[in-house]
N, CA, C and O of each residue as an XYZ file, in Angstrom:
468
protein
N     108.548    144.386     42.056
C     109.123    145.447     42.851
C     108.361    145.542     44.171
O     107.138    145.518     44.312
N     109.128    145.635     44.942
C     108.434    146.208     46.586
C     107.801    147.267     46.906
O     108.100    148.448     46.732
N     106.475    146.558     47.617
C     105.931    148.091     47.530
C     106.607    149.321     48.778
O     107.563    149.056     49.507
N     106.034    150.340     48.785
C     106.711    151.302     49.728
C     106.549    150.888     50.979
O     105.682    150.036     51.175
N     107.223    151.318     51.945
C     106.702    151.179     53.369
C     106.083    152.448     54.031
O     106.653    153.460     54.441
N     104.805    152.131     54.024
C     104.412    153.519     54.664
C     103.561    153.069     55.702
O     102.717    152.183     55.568
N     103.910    153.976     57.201
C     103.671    153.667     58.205
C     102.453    154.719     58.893
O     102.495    155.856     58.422
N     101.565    154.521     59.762
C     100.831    155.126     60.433
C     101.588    156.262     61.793
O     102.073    155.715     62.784
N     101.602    157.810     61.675
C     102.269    158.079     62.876
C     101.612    157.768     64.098
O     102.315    157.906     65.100
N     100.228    157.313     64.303
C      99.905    157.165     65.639
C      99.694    155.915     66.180
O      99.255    155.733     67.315
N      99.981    155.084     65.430
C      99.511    153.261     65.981
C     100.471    152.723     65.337
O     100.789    151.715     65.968
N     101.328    152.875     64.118
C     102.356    151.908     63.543
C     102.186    151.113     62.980
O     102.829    150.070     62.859
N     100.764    151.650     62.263
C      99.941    150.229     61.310
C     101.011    150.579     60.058
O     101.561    151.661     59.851
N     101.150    149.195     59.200
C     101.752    149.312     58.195
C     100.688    149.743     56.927
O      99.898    148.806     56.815
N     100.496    150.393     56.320
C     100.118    151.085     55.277
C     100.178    150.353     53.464
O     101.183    150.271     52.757
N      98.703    149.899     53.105
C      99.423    149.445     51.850
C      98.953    150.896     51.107
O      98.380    151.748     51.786
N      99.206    151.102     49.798
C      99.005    152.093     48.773
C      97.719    152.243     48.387
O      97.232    153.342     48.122
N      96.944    150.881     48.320
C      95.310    151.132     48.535
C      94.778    151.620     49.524
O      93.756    152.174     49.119
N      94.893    151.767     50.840
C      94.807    152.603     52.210
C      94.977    153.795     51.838
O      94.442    154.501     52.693
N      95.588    154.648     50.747
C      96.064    156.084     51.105
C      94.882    156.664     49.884
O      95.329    157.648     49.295
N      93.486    156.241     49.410
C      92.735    156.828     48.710
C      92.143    158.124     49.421
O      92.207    158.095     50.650
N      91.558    159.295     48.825
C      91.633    160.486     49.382
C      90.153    160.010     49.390
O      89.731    159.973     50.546
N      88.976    159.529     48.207
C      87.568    159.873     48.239
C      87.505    161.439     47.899
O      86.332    161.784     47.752
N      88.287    162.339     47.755
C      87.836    163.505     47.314
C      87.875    164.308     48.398
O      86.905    165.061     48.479
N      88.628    164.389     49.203
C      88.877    164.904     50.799
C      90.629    165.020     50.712
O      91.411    164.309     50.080
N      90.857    166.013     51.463
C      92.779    166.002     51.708
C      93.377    165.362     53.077
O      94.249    165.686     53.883
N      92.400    164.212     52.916
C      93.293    163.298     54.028
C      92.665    162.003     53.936
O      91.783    161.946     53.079
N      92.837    161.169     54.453
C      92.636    159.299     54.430
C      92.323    159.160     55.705
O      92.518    160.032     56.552
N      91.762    157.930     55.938
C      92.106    157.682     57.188
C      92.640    156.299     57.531
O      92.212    155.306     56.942
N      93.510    156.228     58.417
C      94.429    154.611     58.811
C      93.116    153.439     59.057
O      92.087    153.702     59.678
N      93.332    152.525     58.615
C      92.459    151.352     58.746
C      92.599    151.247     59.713
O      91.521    150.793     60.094
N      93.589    151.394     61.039
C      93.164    150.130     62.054
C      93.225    151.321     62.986
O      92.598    151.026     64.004
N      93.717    152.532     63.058
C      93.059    153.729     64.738
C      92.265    154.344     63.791
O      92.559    155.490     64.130
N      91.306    154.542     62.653
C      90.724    155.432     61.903
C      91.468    157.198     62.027
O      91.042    158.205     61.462
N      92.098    157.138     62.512
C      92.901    158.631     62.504
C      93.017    159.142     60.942
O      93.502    158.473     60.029
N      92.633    160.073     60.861
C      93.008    161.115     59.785
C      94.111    161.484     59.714
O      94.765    162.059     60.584
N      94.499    161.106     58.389
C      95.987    161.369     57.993
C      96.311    161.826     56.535
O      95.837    161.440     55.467
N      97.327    162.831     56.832
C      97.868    163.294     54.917
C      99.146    163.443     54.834
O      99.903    163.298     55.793
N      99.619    163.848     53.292
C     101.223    163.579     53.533
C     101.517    164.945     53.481
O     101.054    165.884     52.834
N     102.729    164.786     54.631
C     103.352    165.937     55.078
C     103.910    166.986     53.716
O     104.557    166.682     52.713
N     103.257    168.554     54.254
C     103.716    169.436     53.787
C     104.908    169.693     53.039
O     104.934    170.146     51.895
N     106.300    169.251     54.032
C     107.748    169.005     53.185
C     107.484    168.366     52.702
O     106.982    169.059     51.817
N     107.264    167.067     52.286
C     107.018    166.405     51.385
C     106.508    166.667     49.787
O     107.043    166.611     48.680
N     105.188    166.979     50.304
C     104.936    167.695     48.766
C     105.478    168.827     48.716
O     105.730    169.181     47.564
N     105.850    169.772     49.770
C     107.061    170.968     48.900
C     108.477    170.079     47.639
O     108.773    170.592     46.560
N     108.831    169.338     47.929
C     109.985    168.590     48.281
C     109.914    168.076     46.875
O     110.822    168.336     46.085
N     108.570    167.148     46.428
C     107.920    166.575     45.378
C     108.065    167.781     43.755
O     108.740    167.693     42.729
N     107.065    168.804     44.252
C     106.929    170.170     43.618
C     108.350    170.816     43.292
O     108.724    171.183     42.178
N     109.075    170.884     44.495
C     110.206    171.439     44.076
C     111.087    170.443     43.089
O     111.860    171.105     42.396
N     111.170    168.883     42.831
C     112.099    168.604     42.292
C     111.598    168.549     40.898
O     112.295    168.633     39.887
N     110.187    168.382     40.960
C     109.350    167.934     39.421
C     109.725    169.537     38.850
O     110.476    169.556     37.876
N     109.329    170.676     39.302
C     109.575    171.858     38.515
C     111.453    172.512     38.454
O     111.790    173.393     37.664
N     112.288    171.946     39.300
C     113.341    172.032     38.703
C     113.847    171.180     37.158
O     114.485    171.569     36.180
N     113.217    169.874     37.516
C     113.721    168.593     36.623
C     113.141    169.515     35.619
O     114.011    170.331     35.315
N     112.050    169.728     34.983
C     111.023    170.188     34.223
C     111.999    171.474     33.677
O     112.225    171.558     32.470
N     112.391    172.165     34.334
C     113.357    173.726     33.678
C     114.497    173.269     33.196
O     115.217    173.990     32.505
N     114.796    172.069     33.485
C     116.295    171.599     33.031
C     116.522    170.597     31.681
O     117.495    170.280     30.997
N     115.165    170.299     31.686
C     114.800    168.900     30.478
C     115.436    170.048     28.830
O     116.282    169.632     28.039
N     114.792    171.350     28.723
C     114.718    171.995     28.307
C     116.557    172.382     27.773
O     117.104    171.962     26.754
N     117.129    173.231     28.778
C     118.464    173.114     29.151
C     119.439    171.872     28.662
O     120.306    172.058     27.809
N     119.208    170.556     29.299
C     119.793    169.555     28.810
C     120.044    169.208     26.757
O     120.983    168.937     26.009
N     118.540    169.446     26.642
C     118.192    168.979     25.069
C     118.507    170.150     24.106
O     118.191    170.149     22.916
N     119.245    171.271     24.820
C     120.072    172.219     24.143
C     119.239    173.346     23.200
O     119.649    173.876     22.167
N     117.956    173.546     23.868
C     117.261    174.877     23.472
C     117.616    176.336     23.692
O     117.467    176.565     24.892
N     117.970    177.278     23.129
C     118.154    178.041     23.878
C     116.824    179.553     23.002
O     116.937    180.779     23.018
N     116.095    178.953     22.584
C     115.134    180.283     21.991
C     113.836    180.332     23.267
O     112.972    179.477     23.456
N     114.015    181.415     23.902
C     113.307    181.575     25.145
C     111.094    180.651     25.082
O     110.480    179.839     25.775
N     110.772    181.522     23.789
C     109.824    180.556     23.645
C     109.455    178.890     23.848
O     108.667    178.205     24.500
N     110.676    178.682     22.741
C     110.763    177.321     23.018
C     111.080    176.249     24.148
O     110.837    175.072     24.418
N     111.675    177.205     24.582
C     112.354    177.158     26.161
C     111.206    176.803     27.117
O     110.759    175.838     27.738
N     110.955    178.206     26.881
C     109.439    178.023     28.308
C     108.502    176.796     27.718
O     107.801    176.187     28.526
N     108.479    176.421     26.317
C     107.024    175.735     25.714
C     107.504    173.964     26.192
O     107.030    172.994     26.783
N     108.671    174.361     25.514
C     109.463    172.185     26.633
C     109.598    172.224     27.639
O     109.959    171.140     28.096
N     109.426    173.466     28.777
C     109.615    173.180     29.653
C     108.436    172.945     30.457
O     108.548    172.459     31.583
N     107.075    173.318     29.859
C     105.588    172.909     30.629
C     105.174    171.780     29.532
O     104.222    171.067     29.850
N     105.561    171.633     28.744
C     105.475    170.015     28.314
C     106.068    169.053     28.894
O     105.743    167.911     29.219
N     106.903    169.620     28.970
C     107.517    167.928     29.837
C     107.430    167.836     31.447
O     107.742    166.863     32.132
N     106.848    169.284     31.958
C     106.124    169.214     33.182
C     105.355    168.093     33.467
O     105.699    167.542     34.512
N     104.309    167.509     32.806
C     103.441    166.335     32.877
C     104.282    164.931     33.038
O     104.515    164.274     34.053
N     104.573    164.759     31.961
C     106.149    163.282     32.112
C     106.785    163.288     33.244
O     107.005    162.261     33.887
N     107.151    164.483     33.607
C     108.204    164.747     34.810
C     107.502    164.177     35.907
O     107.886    163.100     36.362
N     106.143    164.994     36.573
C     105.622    164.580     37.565
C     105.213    162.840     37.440
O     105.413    162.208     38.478
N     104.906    162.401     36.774
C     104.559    160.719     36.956
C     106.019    160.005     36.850
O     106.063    158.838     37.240
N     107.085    160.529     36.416
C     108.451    159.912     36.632
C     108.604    159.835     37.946
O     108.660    158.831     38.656
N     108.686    161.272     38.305
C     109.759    161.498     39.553
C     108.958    161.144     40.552
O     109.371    160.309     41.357
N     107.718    161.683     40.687
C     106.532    160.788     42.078
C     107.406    159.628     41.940
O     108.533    159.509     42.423
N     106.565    158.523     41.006
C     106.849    157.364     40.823
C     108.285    156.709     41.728
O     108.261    156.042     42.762
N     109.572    157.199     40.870
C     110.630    157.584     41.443
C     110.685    157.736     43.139
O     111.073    156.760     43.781
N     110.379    158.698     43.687
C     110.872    158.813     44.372
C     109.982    158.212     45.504
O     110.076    158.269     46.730
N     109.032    157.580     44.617
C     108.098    156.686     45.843
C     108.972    155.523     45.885
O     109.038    155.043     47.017
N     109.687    154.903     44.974
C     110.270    153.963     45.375
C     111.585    154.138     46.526
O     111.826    153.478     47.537
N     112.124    155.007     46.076
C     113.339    155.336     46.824
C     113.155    156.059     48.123
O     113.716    155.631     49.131
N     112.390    157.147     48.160
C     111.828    157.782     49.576
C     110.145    157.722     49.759
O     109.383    158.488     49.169
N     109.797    156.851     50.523
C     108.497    156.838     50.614
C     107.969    158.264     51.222
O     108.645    159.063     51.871
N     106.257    158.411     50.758
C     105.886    159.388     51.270
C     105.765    159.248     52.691
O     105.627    158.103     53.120
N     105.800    160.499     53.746
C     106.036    161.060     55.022
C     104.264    161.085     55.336
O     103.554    161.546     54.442
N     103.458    160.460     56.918
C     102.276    160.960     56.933
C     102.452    161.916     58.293
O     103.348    161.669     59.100
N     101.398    163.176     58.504
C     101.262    163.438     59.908
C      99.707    163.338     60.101
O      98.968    162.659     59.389
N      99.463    163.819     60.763
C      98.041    163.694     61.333
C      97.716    164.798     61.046
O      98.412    165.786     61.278
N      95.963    164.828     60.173
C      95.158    165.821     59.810
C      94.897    166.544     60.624
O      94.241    166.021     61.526
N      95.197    167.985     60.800
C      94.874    169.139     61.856
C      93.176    169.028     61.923
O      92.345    168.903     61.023
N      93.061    169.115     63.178
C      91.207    169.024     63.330
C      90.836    170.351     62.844
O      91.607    171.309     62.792
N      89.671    170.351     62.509
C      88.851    171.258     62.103
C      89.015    172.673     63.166
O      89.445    173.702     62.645
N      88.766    172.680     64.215
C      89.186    173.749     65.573
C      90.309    174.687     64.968
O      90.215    175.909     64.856
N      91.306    173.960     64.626
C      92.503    174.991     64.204
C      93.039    175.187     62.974
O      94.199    175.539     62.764
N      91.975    174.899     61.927
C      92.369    175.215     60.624
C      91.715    176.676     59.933
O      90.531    177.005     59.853
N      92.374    177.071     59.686
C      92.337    178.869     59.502
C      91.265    178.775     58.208
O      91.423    177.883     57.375
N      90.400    179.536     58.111
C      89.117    179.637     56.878
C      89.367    180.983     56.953
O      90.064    181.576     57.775
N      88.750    181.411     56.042
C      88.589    182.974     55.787
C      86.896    183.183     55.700
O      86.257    184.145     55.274
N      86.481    182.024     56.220
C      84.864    182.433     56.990
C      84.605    182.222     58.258
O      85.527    181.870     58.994
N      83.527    182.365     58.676
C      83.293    182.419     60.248
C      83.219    180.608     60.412
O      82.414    180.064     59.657
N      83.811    179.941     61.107
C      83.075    178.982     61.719
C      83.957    177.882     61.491
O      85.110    178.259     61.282
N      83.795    176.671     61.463
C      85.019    176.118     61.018
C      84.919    175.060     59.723
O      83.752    174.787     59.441
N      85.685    174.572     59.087
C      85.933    173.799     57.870
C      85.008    172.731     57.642
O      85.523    171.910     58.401
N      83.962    172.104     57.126
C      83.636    170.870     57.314
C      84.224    169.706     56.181
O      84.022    169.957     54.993
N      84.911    168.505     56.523
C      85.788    167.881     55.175
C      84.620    166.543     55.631
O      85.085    165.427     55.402
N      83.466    166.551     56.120
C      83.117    165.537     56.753
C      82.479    164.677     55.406
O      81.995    163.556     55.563
C-alpha cells in the first residue's frame, strides 16, 4: 500500500511518516526548513468527531438497546474505533500540517511564555 502524501506548508518537502515523530513535544519539525510543524486543529476535530460518532453507533448497529449496555459497547469499542478509522482515513485523507504558533502568542495561564524547547 502507498504511503500517505504529506507535504511541508512552508518549503514543499515531501514528508515520510517517520518525519512526523513528536519526541514528546506537540509538534515535529520538517527535515529539510527545520520549521515546526503539527496537524491542523480541523483535522483532529474531524478525527475525534468521526471516531466518537462511529463508537455511539457500533452499539446502535449490533442492536442494544439497555442504556447500560449501551454506554458500556460504546467506550469499548471506542479503542478499535480509533486505530480503524485514523488508520482509515490516513489512507484516504491524509493528515493536514500548519505551522507551530511560536511561543510569543501562545496563551498560558502563567506569566511568561511556554517553553516546548
Amino acid at each position: 500500500m502507498a504511503e500517505p502524501n504529506y507535504v511541508c506548508p512552508k518549503c514543499g518537502f515531501n514528508l515520510r511518516p517517520s518525519h512526523l515523530r513528536l519526541d514528546g513535544s506537540s509538534y515535529f519539525q520538517c527535515p529539510s526548513c527545520k520549521e515546526k510543524l503539527r496537524v491542523t486543529v480541523a483535522y483532529r476535530r474531524f478525527l475525534l468527531f468521526g471516531q466518537v460518532v462511529i463508537s455511539i453507533a457500533v452499539p446502535f448497529v449490533l442492536g442494544i438497546r439497555n442504556v447500560l449496555a449501551y454506554v458500556a459497547v460504546a467506550m469499548v469499542a471506542f479503542f478499535p474505533v480509533i486505530v480503524g478509522f485514523t488508520y482509515l482515513m490516513r489512507t484516504i485523507y491524509p493528515a493536514r500540517f500548519e505551522l507551530y504558533p511560536p511561543s510569543s502568542s501562545d496563551l498560558t495561564f502563567t506569566k511568561g511564555t511556554r517553553n516546548d524547547s
